[in-house]
Structures are given as structure tokens and as C-alpha cells.
KESETOR-338219 format. One record per residue (C-alpha): x, y, z; residue number from 0; residue in three letters. Coordinates in Angstrom, 3 decimals. Layout:
BEGIN
u,v,w,i,aa
X,Y,Z,NUM,ALA .
...
END
This chain:
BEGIN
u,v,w,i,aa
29.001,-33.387,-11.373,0,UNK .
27.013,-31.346,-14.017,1,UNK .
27.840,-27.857,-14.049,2,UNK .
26.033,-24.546,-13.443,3,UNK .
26.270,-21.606,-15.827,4,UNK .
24.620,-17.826,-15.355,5,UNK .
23.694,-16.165,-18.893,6,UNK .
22.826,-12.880,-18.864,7,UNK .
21.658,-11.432,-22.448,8,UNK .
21.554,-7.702,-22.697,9,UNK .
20.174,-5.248,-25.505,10,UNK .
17.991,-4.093,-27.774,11,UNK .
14.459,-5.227,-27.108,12,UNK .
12.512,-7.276,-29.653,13,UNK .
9.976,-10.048,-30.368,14,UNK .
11.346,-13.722,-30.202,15,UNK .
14.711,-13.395,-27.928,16,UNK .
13.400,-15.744,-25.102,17,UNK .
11.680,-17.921,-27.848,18,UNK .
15.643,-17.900,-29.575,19,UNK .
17.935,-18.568,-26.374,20,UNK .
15.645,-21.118,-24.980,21,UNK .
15.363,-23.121,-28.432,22,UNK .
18.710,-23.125,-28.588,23,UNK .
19.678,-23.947,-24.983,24,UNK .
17.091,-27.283,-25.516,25,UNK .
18.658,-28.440,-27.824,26,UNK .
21.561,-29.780,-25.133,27,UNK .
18.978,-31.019,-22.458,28,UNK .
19.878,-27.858,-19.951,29,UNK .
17.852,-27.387,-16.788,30,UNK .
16.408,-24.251,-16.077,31,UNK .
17.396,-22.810,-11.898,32,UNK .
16.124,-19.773,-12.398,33,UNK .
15.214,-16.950,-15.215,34,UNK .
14.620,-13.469,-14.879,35,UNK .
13.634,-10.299,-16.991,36,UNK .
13.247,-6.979,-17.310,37,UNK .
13.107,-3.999,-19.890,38,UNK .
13.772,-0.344,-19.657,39,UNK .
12.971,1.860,-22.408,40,UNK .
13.374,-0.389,-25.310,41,UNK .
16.216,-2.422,-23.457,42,UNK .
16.298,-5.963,-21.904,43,UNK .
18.294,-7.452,-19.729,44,UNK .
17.627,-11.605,-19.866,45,UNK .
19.232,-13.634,-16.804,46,UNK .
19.011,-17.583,-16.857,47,UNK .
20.702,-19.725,-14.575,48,UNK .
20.986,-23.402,-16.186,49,UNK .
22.656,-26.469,-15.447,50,UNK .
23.928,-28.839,-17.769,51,UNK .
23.996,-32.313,-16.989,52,UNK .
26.902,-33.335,-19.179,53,UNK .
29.893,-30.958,-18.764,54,UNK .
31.273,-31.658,-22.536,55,UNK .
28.206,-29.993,-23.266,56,UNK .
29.535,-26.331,-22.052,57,UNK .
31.703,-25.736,-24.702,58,UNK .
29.062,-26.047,-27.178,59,UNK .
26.819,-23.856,-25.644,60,UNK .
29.238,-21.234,-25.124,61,UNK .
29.984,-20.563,-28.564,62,UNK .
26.727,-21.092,-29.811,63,UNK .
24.914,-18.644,-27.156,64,UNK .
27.962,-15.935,-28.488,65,UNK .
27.383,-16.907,-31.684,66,UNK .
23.796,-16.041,-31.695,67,UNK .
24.190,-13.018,-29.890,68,UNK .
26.641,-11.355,-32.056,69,UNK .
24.289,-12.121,-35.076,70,UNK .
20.860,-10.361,-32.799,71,UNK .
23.257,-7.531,-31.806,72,UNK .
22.943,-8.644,-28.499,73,UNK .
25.540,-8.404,-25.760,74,UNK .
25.388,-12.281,-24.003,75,UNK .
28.114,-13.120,-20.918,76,UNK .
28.267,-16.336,-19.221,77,UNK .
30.058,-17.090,-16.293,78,UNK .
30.576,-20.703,-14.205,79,UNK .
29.274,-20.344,-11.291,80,UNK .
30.656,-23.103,-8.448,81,UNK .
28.078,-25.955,-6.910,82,UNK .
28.968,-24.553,-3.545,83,UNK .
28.034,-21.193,-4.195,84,UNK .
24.410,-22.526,-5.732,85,UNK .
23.996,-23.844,-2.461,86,UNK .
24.596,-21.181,-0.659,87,UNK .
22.427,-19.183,-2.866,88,UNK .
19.749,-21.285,-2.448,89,UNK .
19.496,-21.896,1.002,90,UNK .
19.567,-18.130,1.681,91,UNK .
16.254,-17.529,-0.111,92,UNK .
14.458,-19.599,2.703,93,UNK .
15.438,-15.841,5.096,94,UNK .
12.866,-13.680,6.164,95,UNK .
11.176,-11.304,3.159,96,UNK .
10.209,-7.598,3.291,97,UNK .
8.144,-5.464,1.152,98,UNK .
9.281,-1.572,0.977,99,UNK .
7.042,0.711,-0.943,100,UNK .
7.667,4.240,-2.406,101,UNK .
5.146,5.985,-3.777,102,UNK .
4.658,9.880,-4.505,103,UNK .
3.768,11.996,-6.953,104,UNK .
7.031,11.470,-8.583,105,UNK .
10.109,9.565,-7.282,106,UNK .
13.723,11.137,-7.504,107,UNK .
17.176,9.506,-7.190,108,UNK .
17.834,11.029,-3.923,109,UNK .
14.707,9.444,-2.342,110,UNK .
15.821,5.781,-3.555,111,UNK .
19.482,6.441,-2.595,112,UNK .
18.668,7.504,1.134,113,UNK .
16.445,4.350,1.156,114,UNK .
18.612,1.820,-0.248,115,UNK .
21.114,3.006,1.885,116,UNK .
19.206,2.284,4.888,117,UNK .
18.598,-1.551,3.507,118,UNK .
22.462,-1.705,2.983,119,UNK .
23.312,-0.546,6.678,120,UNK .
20.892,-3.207,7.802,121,UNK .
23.184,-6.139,6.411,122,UNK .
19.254,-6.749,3.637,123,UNK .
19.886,-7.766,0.019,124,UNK .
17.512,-6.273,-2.290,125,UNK .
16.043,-9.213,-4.130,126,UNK .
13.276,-7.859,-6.962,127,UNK .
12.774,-4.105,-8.032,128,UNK .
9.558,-3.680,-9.942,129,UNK .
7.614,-0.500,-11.228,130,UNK .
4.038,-0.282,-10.153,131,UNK .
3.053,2.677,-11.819,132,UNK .
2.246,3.728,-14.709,133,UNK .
5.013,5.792,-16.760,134,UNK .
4.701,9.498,-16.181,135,UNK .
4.393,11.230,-19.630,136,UNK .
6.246,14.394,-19.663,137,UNK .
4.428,16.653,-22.267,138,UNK .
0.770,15.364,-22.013,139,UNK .
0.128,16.343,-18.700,140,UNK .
-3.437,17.783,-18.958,141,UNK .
-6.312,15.555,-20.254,142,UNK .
-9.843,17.473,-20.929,143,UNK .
-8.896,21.031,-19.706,144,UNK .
-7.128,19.469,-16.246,145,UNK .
-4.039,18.348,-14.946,146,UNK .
-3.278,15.275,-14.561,147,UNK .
-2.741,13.148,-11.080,148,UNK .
0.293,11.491,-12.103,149,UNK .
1.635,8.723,-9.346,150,UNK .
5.058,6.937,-9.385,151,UNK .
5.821,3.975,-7.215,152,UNK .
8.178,1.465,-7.269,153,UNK .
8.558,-1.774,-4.920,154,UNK .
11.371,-3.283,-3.153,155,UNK .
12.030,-7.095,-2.366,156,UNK .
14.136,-7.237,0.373,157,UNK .
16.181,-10.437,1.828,158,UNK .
17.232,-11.188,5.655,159,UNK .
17.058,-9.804,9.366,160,UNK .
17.787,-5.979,9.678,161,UNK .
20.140,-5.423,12.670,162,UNK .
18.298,-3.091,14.330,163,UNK .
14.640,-3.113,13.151,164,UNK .
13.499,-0.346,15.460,165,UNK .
16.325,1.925,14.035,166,UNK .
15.379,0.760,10.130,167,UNK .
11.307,1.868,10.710,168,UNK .
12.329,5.103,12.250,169,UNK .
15.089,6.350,9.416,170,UNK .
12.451,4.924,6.342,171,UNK .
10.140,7.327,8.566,172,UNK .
12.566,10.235,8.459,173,UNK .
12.957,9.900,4.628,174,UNK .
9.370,10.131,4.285,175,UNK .
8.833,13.444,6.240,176,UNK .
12.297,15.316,4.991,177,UNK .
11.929,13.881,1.343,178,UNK .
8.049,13.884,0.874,179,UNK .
7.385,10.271,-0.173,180,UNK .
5.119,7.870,1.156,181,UNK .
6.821,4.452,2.722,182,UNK .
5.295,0.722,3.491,183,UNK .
7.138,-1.486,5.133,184,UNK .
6.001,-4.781,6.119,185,UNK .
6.897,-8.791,6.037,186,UNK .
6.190,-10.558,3.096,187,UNK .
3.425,-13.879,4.036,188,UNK .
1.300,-16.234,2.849,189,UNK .
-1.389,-13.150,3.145,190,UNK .
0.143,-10.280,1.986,191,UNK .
-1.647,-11.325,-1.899,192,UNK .
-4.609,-12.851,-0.006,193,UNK .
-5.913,-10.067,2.168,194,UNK .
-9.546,-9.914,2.165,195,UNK .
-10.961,-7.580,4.390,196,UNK .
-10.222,-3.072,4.167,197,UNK .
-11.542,-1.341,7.094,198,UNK .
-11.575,2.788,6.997,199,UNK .
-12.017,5.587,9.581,200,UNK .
-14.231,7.722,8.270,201,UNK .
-13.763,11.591,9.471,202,UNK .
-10.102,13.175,7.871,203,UNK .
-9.987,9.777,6.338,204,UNK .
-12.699,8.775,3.808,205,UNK .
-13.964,12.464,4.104,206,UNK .
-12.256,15.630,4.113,207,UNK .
-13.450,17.081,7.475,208,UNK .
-14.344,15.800,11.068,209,UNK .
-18.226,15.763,10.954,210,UNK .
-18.756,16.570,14.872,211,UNK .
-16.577,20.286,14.048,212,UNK .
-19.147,20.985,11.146,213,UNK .
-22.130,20.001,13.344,214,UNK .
-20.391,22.505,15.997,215,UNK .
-20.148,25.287,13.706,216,UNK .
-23.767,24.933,12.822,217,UNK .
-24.982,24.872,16.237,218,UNK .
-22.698,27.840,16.895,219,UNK .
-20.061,25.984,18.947,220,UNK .
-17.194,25.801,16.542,221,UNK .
-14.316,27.066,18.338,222,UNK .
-15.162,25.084,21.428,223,UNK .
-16.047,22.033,20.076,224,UNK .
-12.933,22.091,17.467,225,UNK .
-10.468,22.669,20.417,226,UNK .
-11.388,19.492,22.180,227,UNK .
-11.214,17.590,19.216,228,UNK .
-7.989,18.777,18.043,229,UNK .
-6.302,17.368,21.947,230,UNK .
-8.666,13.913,21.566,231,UNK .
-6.715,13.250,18.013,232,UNK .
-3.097,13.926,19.441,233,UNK .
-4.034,11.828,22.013,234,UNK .
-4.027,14.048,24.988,235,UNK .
-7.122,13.136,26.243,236,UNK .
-9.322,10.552,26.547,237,UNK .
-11.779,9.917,23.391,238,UNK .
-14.805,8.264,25.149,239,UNK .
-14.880,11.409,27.324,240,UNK .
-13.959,14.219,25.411,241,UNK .
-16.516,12.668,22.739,242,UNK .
-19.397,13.459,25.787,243,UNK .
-18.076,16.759,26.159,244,UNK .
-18.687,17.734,22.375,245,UNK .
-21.941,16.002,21.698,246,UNK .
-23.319,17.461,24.755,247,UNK .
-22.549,21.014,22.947,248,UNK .
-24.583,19.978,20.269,249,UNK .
-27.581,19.637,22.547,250,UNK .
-30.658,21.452,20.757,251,UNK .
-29.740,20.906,16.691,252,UNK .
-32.154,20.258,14.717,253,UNK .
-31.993,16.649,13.200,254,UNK .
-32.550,17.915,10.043,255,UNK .
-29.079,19.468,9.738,256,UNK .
-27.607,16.335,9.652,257,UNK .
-29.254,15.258,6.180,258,UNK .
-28.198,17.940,5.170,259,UNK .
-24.987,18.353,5.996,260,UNK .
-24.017,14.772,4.623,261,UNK .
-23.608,15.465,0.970,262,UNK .
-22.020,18.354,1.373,263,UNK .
-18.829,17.427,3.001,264,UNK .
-15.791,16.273,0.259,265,UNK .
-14.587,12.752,-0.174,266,UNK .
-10.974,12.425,-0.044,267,UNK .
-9.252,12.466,-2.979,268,UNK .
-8.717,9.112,-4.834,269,UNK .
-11.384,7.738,-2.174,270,UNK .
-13.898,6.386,-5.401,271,UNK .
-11.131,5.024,-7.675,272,UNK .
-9.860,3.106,-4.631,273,UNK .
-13.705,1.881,-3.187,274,UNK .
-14.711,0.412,-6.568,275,UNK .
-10.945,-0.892,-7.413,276,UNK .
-11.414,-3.058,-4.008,277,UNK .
-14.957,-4.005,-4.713,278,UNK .
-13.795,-5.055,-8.412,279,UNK .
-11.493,-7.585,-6.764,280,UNK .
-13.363,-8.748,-4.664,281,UNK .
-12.329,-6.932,-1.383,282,UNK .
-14.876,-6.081,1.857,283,UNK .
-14.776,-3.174,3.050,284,UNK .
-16.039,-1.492,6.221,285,UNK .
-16.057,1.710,8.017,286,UNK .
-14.946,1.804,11.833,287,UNK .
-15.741,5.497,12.648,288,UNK .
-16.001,7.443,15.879,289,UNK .
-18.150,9.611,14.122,290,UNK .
-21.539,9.308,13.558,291,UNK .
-24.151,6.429,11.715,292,UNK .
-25.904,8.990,9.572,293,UNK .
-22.500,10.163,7.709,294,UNK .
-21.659,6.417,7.828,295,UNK .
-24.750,5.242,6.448,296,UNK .
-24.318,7.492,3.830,297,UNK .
-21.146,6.897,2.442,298,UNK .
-21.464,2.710,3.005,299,UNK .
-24.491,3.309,0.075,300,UNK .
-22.083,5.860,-1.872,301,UNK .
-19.342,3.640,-1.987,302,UNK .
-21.062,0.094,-1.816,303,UNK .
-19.140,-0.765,1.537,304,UNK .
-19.957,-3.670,3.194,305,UNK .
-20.103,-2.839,7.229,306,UNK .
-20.656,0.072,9.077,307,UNK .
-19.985,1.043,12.918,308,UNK .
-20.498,3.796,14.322,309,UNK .
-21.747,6.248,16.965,310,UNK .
-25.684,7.265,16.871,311,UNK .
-26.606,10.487,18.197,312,UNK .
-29.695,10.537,20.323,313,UNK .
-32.604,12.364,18.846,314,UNK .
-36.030,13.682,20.737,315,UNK .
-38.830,15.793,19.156,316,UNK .
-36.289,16.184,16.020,317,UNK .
-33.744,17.701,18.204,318,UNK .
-30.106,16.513,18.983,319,UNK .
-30.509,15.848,22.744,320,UNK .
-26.393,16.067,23.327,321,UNK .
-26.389,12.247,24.119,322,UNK .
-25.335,9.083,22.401,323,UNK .
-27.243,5.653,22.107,324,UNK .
-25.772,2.879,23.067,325,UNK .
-22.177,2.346,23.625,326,UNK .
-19.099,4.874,22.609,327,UNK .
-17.169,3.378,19.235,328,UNK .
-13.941,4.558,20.757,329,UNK .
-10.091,2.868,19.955,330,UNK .
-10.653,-0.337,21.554,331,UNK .
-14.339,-0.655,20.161,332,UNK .
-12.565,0.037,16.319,333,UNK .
-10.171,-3.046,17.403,334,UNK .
-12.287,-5.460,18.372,335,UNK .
-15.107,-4.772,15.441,336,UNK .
-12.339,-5.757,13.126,337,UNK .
-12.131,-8.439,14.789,338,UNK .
-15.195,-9.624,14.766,339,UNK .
-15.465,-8.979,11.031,340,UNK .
-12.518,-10.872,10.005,341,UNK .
-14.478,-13.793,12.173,342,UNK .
-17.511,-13.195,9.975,343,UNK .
-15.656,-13.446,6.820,344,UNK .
-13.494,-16.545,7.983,345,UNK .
-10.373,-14.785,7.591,346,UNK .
-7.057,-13.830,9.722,347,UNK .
-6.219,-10.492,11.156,348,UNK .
-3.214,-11.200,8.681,349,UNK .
-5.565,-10.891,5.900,350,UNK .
-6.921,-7.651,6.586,351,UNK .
-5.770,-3.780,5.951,352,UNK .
-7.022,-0.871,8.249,353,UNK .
-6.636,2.880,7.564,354,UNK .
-7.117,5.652,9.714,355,UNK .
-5.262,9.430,10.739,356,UNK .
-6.141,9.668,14.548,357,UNK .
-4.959,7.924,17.800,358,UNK .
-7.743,6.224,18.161,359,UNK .
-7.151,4.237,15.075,360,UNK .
-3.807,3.138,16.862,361,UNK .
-5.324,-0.291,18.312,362,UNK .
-7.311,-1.323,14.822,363,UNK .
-3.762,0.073,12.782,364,UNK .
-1.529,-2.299,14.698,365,UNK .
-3.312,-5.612,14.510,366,UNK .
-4.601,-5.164,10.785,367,UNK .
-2.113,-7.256,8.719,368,UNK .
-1.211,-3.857,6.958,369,UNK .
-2.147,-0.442,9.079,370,UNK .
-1.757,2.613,7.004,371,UNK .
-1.521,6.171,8.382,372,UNK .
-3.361,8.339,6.090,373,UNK .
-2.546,11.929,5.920,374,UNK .
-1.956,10.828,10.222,375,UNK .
-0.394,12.755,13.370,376,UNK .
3.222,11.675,13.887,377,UNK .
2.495,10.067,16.787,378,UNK .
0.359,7.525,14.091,379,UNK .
2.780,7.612,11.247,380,UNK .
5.284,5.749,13.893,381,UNK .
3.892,2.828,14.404,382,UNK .
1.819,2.356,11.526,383,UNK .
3.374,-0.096,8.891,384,UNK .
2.602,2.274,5.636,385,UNK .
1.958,6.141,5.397,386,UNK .
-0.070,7.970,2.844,387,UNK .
0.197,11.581,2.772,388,UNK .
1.679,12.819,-0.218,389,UNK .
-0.787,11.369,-2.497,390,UNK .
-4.596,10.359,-2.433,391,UNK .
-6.596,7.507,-0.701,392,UNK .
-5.853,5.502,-3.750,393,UNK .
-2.686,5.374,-2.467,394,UNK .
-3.473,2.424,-0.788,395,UNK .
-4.104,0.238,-3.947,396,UNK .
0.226,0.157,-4.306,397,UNK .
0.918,-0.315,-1.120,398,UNK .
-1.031,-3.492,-1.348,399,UNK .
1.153,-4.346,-4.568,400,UNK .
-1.737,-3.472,-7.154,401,UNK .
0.239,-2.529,-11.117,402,UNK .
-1.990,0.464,-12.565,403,UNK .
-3.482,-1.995,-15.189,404,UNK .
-5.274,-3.385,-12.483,405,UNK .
-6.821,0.126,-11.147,406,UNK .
-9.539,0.781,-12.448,407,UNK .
-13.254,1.847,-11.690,408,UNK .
-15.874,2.446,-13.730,409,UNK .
-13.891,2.309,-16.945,410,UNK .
-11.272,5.158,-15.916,411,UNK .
-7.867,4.953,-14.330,412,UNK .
-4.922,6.427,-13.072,413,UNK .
-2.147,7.513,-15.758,414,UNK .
END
């Protein structure tokens, strides 16, 4: 029976050390199980799992593989590791895979301690570690005259069934409100490096306001109009109706407001970088908004979206009559338009990402391979599979596993 060996070369970093070990482990014929690698600040840490078919062998390579070391100033350990326990090894990596994200503005050891301690309790293995971000200079923090956005996120592999899934989404929710870092958790799949398809609400998601309260407050019905809206986005009442109720208050605006209005109101932050990362890779993207087709129309040019649904206000005599044409884009609607898109572009609901802040976006959020609450209402953040609130919409290119060398629009990108 050949034997099975575990090498793990630790040191100073520098040019040629796979090149070296694996020349030198060739030489006897060894098979390679598995290799793995990773460098922190100028240090490496080399792992290589190898079998050797002819047991006489082992000797040899032990003294040659300290040998070597000693002469590279490198720290090498080998250990025997039993057939059995290969086995076992290997038929555990067939268990179910999950993907938790952390990203914030910075990440501290507290934040990774409460959430590795919440994979522990759940009887998980943490598989892989790896650093999406970019490293976080600490002097240079300004770049022509302002500060800059710095982002740190780091990804977690995770092996096997948590105990008590329900319990595992709520405390990785906790840790996100009390330690102010944003969490996705989802299962790893055949899609989750093949989705396709990003669909957006628009209002407190791709823009910075709701468009219906800024028509209000030019039509002089601010405070009543904002006051419905605020119960229709905690849920508390119906959408389809209390949308009626506020477009009827806008009865009488003139049309021409609503060009105007349009480039006025701020994109969210990050919402650029992340439109023309997508577009770079090929993404589609599409906006499912309960607002209304002339903001819509105007951002889908802006941003070079694909698709756009939304509601159409009625207009008479180039007035705002306080109806809508056609029928109401409401929660349901948002669900089955993405839907139908993912139809159009051939695609599974696995393969496509939704994001939205309001209750509304619940039913689109939960059937999207990956739903992400964006700066959401609690009752969102819950059952969403990935939050963003602590950074900007370009959040979302790490939580679908993007390294900061791939961000990039327009010749810029993130630090």
C-alpha cells in the first residue's frame, strides 16, 4: 500500500519555492492529492498532500525535503497521514457547501470571532478563507483632495449541515446589526459563478430617495403622501392600494416636473462602479420598480441596463391626472417579471441576483438565487440571503465573490 504524506512549507516568501519542492518531489514519481497556498505579508505557508507509490521512497524524501528547507531558510514538517483517514477526508468533501461573506468598511477581530463562533456551534468546518479586497493602506488615505472609500471583505468556505439553520441566519443577522458589518450567506452551486441576470428596485435602492415623496412635495402634499409611504414599506399596508391613495394626491402636476425632477435626485453610492463592473462581465441587468417609467427610463439609459418595469403615471392636457396606466407593478408583479426575464435569457432563477430595501421586494428577494437587502427594513434584512448597509451598492460585486482586480469601470477602481 503506497503511503500518504502532508508537507507543509512555511516562511519567507520568494520566487521559485513551488518550482523547488515540486522538482524535487518528481524526482521519486509522487502523486499530487491536493496543494494549497497562501501568503501574508511577505510569508507563505505551502501545503501538499502526496502519495508515494513505493514506501522505500519516504525516507528519501524526508531528508531531502528537510534538507532543502534548512538551506531556503524555510521551516518544512511532514507528517504520515493513515489511508483511512484520506478516506474519510475525502468522502466528507462531497457535504453540503456554504458561502459566508463579510464585508465593511473595515473588518475587526471581534467581528470574525463572533462569526466563526457561530460556524463552530453549528458542528461547519471552515474549508477556504480568502481576501477579496484590496489591502487598506494606512497613511495614504486621501487621493486628489478626498478621502478614500476603503472596503475590506473577506470570504468563508464552509463544510456540512448546520444544526439549526434557522438559529445560524438569525445570530449572523445579529452580528451584522450590533457589530456593523454586512453578511451573505448562501449555498454554494453549480450557479453561484454562473449567475447571469441582476435585477434592482429602483427608489432607496439605485437612487437615494423615493420619487413619489419628491413628486408630493412638489405638488404640496409632502407630509401626506410621505406618511403613507413610510406604512406601505414596513409592510403595514397594502402596496397596490396605498400606491392609489398617493398618486391620486398628485392629481393636477404638471408633467413637466417630472423631467425635471429626474436628474436631480442622487444615485446611490457605488451604484456606477457596480452598473458598468456587471456590464463589463457580461451581466443583464434590469430594474423592477414600483416607482415610475420616466425615472426608470432614465436611469436604464444612464446606466446601460437592459430591462425596465415599471409604473406609468397617466397624463392629460400635460397634467398628472392622479391615475396609473395599465396594471400596478406591485410585489408579486416584481416576482413574476423576473421570472419572465430569466425565461428570456434562458437562464434559472438560480442564476439570477435581485436587490431591493422594501417589502415589496420580499417575493423577487426570495426566489432570486442571491436576494440582497440593501440599506432594507428589518423585516427585509431577515429573510434576505445577503445585507448591504454599511457600505455602497458596489457592495454587491463581493458578495457575488468578485477580487477588486476585477472591479473596475471606466478605468477606475476601488482601493
Amino acid at each position: 500500500m503506497s503511503d500518504i504524506i502532508l508537507i507543509t512549507i512555511s516562511g519567507k516568501d520568494r520566487k521559485g519555492i513551488n518550482s523547488h519542492f515540486a522538482h524535487m518531489l518528481s524526482q521519486y514519481d509522487v502523486n499530487i492529492l491536493d496543494i494549497g497556498q497562501s501568503v501574508i505579508h511577505e510569508k507563505i505557508l505551502l501545503g501538499i498532500l502526496v502519495e508515494i507509490p513505493d514506501p522505500k521512497d519516504f525516507g528519501s524524501i524526508f531528508k531531502d525535503m528537510l534538507y532543502e528547507g534548512h538551506q531556503m531558510d524555510l521551516h518544512v514538517d511532514i507528517k504520515s497521514i493513515a489511508n483511512h483517514r484520506y478516506e474519510d477526508w475525502v468522502s466528507g468533501q462531497g457535504q453540503e457547501r456554504r458561502i459566508i461573506t463579510l464585508l465593511g468598511k473595515k473588518i475587526t477581530a471581534r467581528q470574525i470571532s463572533q462569526v466563526t463562533a457561530v460556524i463552530a456551534g453549528q458542528d461547519l468546518n471552515i474549508d477556504q478563507i480568502s481576501r477579496l479586497s484590496g489591502r487598506i493602506p494606512l497613511r495614504h488615505t486621501q487621493q486628489n483632495g478626498e478621502r478614500l472609500k476603503t472596503r475590506a471583505c473577506i470570504q468563508l468556505c464552509v463544510r456540512g449541515k448546520p444544526t439549526d439553520l434557522p438559529t445560524m441566519r438569525g445570530k449572523l443577522m445579529e452580528i451584522s446589526a450590533s457589530t456593523g458589518i454586512d453578511l451573505s450567506f448562501h449555498m454554494e452551486s453549480g450557479y453561484s459563478k454562473n449567475r447571469k441576470l441582476v435585477v434592482f428596485d429602483m427608489d432607496s435602492t439605485l437612487i437615494q430617495a423615493e420619487v413619489i415623496d419628491e413628486l408630493a412635495k412638489i405638488a404640496g402634499v409632502g407630509e401626506k403622501v410621505a406618511a403613507i409611504t413610510a406604512r406601505a414599506m414596513k409592510g403595514e399596508i397594502d402596496f397596490k392600494e396605498s400606491f392609489r391613495q398617493r398618486v391620486a394626491l398628485l392629481k393636477g402636476l404638471p408633467a413637466s416636473a417630472l423631467e425635471r425632477l429626474a436628474p436631480t435626485l442622487p444615485l446611490s453610492e457605488g451604484a456606477e462602479l457596480m452598473a458598468a463592473t456587471l456590464k463589463d462581465l457580461g451581466y443583464k441587468l434590469g430594474i423592477l420598480s414600483g416607482g415610475f417609467t420616466f425615472m426608470g427610463s432614465y436611469l436604464k439609459k444612464k446606466l446601460n441596463f437592459d430591462y425596465m418595469y415599471a409604473n406609468e403615471l397617466d397624463i392629460e392636457t400635460g397634467k398628472v391626472t392622479g391615475n396609473v396606466k395599465g396594471d400596478i407593478v406591485d410585489g408579486e408583479a416584481k416576482a413574476r417579471l423576473l421570472r419572465e426575464l430569466a425565461q428570456k435569457e434562458e437562464i434559472s432563477l438560480e442564476q439570477t441576483i435581485a436587490v431591493g430595501d422594501g417589502a415589496n421586494d420580499l417575493p423577487m428577494l426570495t426566489i432570486a438565487g442571491l436576494g440582497v437587502a440593501f440599506n432594507a427594513k428589518p423585516v427585509v434584512k431577515q429573510r434576505a440571503t445577503g445585507t448591504i448597509s454599511n457600505v455602497g451598492l458596489d457592495g454587491l460585486l463581493y458578495l457575488i465573490g468578485l477580487h477588486d482586480r476585477e472591479i473596475n469601470a471606466n478605468g477606475s477602481h476601488l482601493p
